[in-house]
N, C-alpha and C positions, 0 to 999 in steps of 0.2 A: 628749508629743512624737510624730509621727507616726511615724520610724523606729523608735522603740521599739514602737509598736502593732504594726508590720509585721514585725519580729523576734518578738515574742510569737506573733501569730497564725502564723508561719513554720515556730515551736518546737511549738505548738501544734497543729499540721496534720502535722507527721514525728511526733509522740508518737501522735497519733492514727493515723498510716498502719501507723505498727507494730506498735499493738496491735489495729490490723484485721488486717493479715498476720499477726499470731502468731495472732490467732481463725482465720484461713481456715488456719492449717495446722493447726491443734490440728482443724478441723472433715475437714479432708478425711485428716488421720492416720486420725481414728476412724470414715469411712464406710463400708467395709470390713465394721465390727463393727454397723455400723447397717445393711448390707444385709442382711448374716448374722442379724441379727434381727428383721428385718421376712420374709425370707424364711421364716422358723423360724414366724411368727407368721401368715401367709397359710398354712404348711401344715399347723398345727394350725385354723386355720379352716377350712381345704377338708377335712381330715381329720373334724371333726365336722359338717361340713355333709353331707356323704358317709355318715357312720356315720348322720348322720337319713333322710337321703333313704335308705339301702339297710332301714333298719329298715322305712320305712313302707312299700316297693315289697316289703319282705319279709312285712309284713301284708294286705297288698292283694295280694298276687299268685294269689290263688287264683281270686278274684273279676273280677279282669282279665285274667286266664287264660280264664275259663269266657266271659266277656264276648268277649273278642277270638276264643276261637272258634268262640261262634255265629255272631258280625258274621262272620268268614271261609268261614262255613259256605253260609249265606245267601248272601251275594258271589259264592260259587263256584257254588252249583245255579243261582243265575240267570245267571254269566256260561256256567255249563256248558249252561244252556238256551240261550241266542241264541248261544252257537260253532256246538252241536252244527244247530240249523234253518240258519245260515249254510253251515255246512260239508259239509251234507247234497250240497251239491250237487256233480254229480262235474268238472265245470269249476273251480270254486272250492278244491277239494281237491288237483287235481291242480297248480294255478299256485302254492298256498299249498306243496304237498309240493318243488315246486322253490325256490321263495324260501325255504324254511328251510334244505334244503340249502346252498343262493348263500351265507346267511350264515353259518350252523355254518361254513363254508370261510373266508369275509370275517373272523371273531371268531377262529378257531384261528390264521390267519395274521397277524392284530392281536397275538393273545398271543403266538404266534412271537415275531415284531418286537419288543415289547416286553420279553422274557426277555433277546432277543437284546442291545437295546442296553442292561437294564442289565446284563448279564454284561460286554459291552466298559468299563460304565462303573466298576464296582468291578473289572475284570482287574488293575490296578496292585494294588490292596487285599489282592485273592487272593492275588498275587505275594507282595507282603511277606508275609504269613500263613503261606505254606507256607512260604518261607524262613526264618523264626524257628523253624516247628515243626519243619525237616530240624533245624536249628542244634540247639534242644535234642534231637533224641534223637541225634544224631552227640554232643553233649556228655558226656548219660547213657551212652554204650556207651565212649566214651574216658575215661567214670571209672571204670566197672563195669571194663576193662581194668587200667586202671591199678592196680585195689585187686588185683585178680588177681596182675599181677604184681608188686607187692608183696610179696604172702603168697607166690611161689613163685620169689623172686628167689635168695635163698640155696641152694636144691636144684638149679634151672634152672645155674645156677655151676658147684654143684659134680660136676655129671654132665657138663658142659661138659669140665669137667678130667680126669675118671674117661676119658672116648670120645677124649679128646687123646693121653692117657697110654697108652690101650691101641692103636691108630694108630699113637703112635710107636713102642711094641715089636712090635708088629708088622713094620714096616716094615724095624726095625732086625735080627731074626731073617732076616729074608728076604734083605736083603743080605749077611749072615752064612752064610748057608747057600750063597748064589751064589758069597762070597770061596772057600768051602771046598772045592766041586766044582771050580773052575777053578785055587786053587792051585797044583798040581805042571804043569798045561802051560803056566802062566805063570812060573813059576818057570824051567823048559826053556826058553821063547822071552825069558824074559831075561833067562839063561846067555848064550845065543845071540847075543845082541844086542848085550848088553856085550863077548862076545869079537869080534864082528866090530867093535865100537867101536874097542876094545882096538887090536886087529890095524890099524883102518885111522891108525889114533892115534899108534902106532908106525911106519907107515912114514911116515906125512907127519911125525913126529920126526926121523926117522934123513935125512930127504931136508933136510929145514931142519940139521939137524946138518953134514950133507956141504958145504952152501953155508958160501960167505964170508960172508954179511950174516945172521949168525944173531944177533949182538948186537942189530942194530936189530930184528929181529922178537921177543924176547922179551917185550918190552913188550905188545908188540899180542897175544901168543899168551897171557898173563898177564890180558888183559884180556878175552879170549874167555875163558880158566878163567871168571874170576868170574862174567861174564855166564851162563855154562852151571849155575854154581852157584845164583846168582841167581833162573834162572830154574825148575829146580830146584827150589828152596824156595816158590818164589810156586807151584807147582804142587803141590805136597803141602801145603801150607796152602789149598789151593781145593779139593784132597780132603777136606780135614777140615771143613772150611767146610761144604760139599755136602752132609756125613755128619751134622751136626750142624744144618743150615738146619729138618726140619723143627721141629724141641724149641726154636730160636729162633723163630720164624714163632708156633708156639702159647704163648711168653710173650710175645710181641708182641701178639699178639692179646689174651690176657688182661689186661697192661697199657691195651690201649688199650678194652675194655670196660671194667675198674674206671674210667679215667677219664670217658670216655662218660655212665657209671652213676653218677658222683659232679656229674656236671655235669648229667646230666637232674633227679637228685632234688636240687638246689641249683635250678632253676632252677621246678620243680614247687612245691617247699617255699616258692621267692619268690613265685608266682601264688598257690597259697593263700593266704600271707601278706598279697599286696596286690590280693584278692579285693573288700573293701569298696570300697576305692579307685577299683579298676578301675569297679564298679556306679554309685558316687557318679560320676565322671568323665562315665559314659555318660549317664547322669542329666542330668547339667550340660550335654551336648553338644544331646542329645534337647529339651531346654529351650530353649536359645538355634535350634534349628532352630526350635521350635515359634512361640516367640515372634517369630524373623525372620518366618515365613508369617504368622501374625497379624498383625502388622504391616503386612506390604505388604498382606492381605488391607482390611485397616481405613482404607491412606490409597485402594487401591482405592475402597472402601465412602465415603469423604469426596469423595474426584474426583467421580464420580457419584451423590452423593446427591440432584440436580435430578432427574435420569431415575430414582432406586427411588420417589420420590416420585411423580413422575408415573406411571411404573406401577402403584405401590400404587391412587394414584387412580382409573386406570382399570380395574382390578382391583376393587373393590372399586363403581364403577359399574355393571360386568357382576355383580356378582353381587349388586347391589342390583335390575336388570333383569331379572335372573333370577329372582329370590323373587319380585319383582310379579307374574310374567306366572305362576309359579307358584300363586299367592295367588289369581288373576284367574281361572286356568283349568286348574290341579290338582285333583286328587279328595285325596291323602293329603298334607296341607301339615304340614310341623312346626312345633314351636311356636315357636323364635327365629326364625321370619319370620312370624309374626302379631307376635310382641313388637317385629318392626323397623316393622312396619305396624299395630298397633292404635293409634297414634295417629289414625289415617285416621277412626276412628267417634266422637272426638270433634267433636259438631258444634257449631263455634263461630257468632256471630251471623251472617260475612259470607256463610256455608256456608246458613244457612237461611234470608236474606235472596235470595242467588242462586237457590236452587229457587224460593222464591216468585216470583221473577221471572222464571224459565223457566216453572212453571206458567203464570201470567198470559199470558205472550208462546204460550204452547202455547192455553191456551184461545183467545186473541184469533185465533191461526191458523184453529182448529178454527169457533171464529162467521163467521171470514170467509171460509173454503170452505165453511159450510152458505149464508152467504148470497150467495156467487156461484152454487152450486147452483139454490138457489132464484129468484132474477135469469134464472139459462139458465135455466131453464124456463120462467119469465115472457117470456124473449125468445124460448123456441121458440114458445109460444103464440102472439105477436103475430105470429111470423113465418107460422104457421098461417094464421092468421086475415087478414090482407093477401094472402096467395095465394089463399085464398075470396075477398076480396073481387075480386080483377083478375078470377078466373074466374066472377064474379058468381054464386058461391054464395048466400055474403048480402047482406046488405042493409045500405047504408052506414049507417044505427042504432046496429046491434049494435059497426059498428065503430066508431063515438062512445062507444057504451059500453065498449067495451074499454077505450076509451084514457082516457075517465073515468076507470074501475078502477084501469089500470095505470102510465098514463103521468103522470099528474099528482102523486101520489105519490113516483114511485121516479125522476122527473129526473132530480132534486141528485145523487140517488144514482148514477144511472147516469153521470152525466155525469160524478163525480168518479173512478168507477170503469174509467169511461175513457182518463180520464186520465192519473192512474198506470200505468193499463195501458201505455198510448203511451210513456209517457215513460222505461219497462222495456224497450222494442223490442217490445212484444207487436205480430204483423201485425193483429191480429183487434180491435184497436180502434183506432176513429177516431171523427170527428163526422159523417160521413156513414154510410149505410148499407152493409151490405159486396155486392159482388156475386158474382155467377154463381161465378167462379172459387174465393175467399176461403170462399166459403158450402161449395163444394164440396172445398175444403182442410179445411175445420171437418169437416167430417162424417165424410171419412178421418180426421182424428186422434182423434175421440172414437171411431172403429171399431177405431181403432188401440190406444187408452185399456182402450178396452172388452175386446180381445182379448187384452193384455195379463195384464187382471184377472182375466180368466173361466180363461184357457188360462194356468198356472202354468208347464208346462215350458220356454215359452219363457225366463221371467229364469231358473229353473235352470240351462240351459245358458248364458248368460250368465254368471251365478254361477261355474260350475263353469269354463269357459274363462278367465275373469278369473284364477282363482286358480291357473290353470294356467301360465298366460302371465307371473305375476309382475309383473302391473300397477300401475303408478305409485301413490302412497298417495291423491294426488291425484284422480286419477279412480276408485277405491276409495268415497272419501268421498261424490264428487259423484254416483257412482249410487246408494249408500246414501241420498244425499236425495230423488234422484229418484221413486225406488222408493216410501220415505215418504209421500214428497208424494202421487205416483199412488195410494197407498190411504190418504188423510187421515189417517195417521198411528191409522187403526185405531178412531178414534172413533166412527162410525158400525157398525149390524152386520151390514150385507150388505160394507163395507169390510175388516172385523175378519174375517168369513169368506172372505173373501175372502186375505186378508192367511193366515190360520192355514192356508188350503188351500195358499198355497205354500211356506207352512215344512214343512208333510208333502208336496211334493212334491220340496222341495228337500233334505230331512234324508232322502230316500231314497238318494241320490246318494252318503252317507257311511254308515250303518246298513244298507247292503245287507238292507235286507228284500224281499221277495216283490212286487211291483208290477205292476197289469196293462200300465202306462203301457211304448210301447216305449224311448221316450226316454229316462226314466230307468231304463231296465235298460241303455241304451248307457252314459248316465253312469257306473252305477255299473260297470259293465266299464272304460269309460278311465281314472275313478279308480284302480282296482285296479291296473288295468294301469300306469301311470303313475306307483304309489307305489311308490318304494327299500324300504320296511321295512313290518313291521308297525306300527311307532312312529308310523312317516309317517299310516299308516291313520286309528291310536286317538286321536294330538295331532294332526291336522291341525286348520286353522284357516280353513275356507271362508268366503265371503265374506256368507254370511246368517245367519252368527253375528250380526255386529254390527247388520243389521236388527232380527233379533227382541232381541237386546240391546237397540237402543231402543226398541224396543215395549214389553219385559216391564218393564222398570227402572222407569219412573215409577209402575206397578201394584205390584211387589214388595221395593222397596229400602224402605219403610217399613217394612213389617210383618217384612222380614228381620233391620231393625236392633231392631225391638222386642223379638224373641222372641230373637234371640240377644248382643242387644249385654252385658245382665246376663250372662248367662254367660261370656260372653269376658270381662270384666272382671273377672270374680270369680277366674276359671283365670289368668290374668295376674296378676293381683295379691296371688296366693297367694303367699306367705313356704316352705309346707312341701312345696308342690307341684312337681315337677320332671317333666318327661314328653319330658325330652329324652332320643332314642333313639341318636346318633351316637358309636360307642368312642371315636371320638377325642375328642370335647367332653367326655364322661362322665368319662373317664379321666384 
């Protein structure tokens, strides 16, 4: 029956959801104990990877010692030869003695700044710090006290009462001595006093007696007695009060130190007592703070996890741009940026199908500037030999035979080369003949060609202004072909000499060597002058780098990757070998 299938499968599907929910909680009870032991198992792994690596850097280290300071040694006499011819000179020394100064200034005020804001950024940190350190030694001195007075609570009492008791007799002598000198002329004056009482007491009696209304005033004269009496007795009980205040005052005081002293040590004996409490409590408080900042820190961290991610990215772009350009044009590269780039030397099919095909396209360039070469010169000869003729040098024969020789041959050829020429915007070809003016455009630009090749300072200063100017990458590139092009790309050897005379006139302008050229001693002057650092000097990145870059590469990148790509591969794919020098990575 179908509803029976659909109850089964129902029954079926909750039995099954719950014994998936009790495996995810059995799985994520026990993660905890499973990270705890992969972590435990990753640092006995790094801990013996570590114990090999320091064993075999502890065997080789004499050897790599001895090695790393000849290689420094070496380094040094020849960087100490070319400072010391550079800095020979007393222009050079004295801009270089101001620029170190500029920055010694520039780097102490970096490291200023820098102390400065992280001292602002841990001052909270410090705060707490010193706060907890005042709290315990204010702690330590109120128990060191406390134990003190302890031990000296029973003596401190009873000298309390001994300095009471002698005070009071004291006190009480001395009043005793004053009662005794003043006795008999108080005694006399209140003889005196009472008899003039007396005296006035008796006549205001005998005067109330003599009247008629002495009935009604006995009441009221009866009621003055008492008051007199009254007041009387409340004044000799205020003497004795007085005489007695201070012996009350010092068990007042005693009374109310025992009790003080029975409530401080009740209340002492209950903080010791709920000592753990108190810690466990603080414990529990400090926790839920922590866990509250966690928390917000984490849905922080969740809110924007689109943006750490894209930072990571770009983070991690730049410093994948930064190892390239390292790689490219570093002298001391480490080794996890060859291992992020020795995939680069494996050369796969499409990698040596491409050279093949830039060779080819480079050779076909190089036949077809020899044979446009060749072409101009068969076109200056005819051009020769047609102005012979108008000026009737020779004899229109020879120019039958010229054109035998030359023209019936190289037509197709000239014609197609015309062609293309034209159809590239070239002026300098058409189907007719060029004239007067055109001829004389031609002739500037090969003097212009020509002056170019011979006289190098002029692309130097080019060079050097370009790079100065921070010019487009675009027009960068497009004078690097230029340049090429203008010396056939080096193939021929009055072009190639040509070509190497202007990388030593142009690598003068950064190596400040000695040159008799005036131009590049300006250069190397407005370089100098013109560069922030000495860094700017040593990494600069002028702009006939990348010419002689495509000159040397198709000569050098074979024999570079022959001779060193087995060793790269062998130091990379060493299991025992580590030559990473960074604490942090190390560590």
């Amino acid at each position: 029956m179908p509803w029976v299938i659909a109850l089964q499968a129902a029954i079926r599907s909750f039995v099954i959801r719950q014994q998936w929910d009790l495996r995810l909680r059995r799985i994520r009870a026990s993660t905890i104990y499973v990270i705890k032991i992969q972590a435990q198992s990753r640092g006995v792994i790094q801990r013996r990877r570590f114990a090999q690596l320091h064993a075999a850097m502890r065997r080789s280290i004499a050897s790599v010692v001895k090695l790393q300071s000849l290689a420094r040694a070496r380094i040094a006499r020849k960087t100490h030869r070319e400072v010391a011819k550079t800095f020979g000179r007393r222009e050079v020394s004295r801009s270089i003695v101001a620029f170190e100064a500029r920055s010694r200034g520039a780097l102490a005020r970096g490291k200023f700044a820098n102390q400065a804001s992280l001292l602002k950024c841990f001052a909270n940190s410090f705060i707490g710090l010193q706060a907890q350190a005042r709290g315990i030694l204010v702690r330590r001195q109120i128990r060191k006290q406390m134990a003190k007075l302890e031990d000296v609570s029973h003596t401190v009492v009873r000298i309390q009462a001994a300095v009471r008791t002698y005070l009071a007799r004291k006190r009480l002598l001395s009043l005793i001595r004053a009662l005794r000198k003043a006795t008999p002329m108080l005694v006399g004056l209140q003889s005196r006093a009472r008899a003039s009482l007396a005296r006035q007491h008796h006549r205001g009696m005998n005067k109330a007696l003599s009247e008629v209304k002495v009935i009604t005033a006995v009441g009221g004269f009866q009621a003055l007695a008492r008051a007199a009496l009254a007041r009387n007795r409340h004044q000799e009980q205020n003497k004795r009060l007085d005489f007695a205040a201070p012996d009350v005052v010092g068990c007042q005081a005693v009374a109310r130190g025992y009790l003080v002293r029975r409530e401080y040590y009740a209340w002492r004996d209950h903080l010791w007592r709920s000592q753990p409490n108190a810690t466990i409590l603080q414990a529990m408080l400090r926790g839920v703070l922590q866990r509250r900042q966690f928390h917000s820190k984490m849905e922080y961290y969740h809110t924007n996890i689109h943006k750490v991610v894209k930072i990571q990215s770009l983070f991690r772009a730049k410093e994948t741009r930064e190892q390239y350009r390292q790689l490219t044009m570093g002298k001391n590269v480490t080794v996890g940026t060859i291992k992020n780039f020795v995939h680069l030397l494996d050369d796969s099919e499409t990698d040596f199908q491409e050279e093949i095909k830039v060779e080819r396209l480079r050779k076909r360039v190089v036949e077809g500037i020899r044979e446009n070469q060749a072409l101009e010169n068969d076109v200056s000869d005819l051009d020769i030999k047609i102005a012979l003729v108008v000026q009737n040098v020779k004899s229109f024969e020879d120019l039958i035979k010229a054109r035998r020789k030359y023209g019936a041959d190289s037509a197709a050829t000239r014609a197609t080369r015309a062609s293309i020429l034209a159809a590239h915007g070239d002026p300098f070809a058409g189907t007719s003949s060029l004239d007067h003016a055109a001829k004389r455009k031609l002739e500037l630009y090969q003097q212009l060609f020509y002056l170019l090749q011979t006289e190098g300072q002029y692309l130097s200063r080019l060079f050097l202004r370009m790079s100065i100017e921070d010019t487009p990458e675009k027009n960068r590139r497009l004078t690097e072909r230029v340049v090429l092009t203008l010396f056939g790309y080096g193939q021929d050897r009055r072009e190639e000499y040509l070509l190497l005379k202007l990388f030593q006139v142009g690598t003068g302008a950064i190596s400040v060597l000695a040159h008799t050229d005036t131009a590049s001693q300006l250069a190397i002057q407005e370089e100098i002058a013109l560069a922030q650092s000495i860094f700017d000097i040593a990494h600069g990145h002028p702009m006939y780098i990348n010419v002689a870059v495509h000159y040397v590469r198709p000569k050098q990148v074979a024999y570079v990757r022959e001779t060193l790509q087995a060793i790269i591969r062998e130091v990379v794919q060493s299991q025992d070998l580590d030559l990473e020098v960074d604490p942090s990575l190390v560590l």
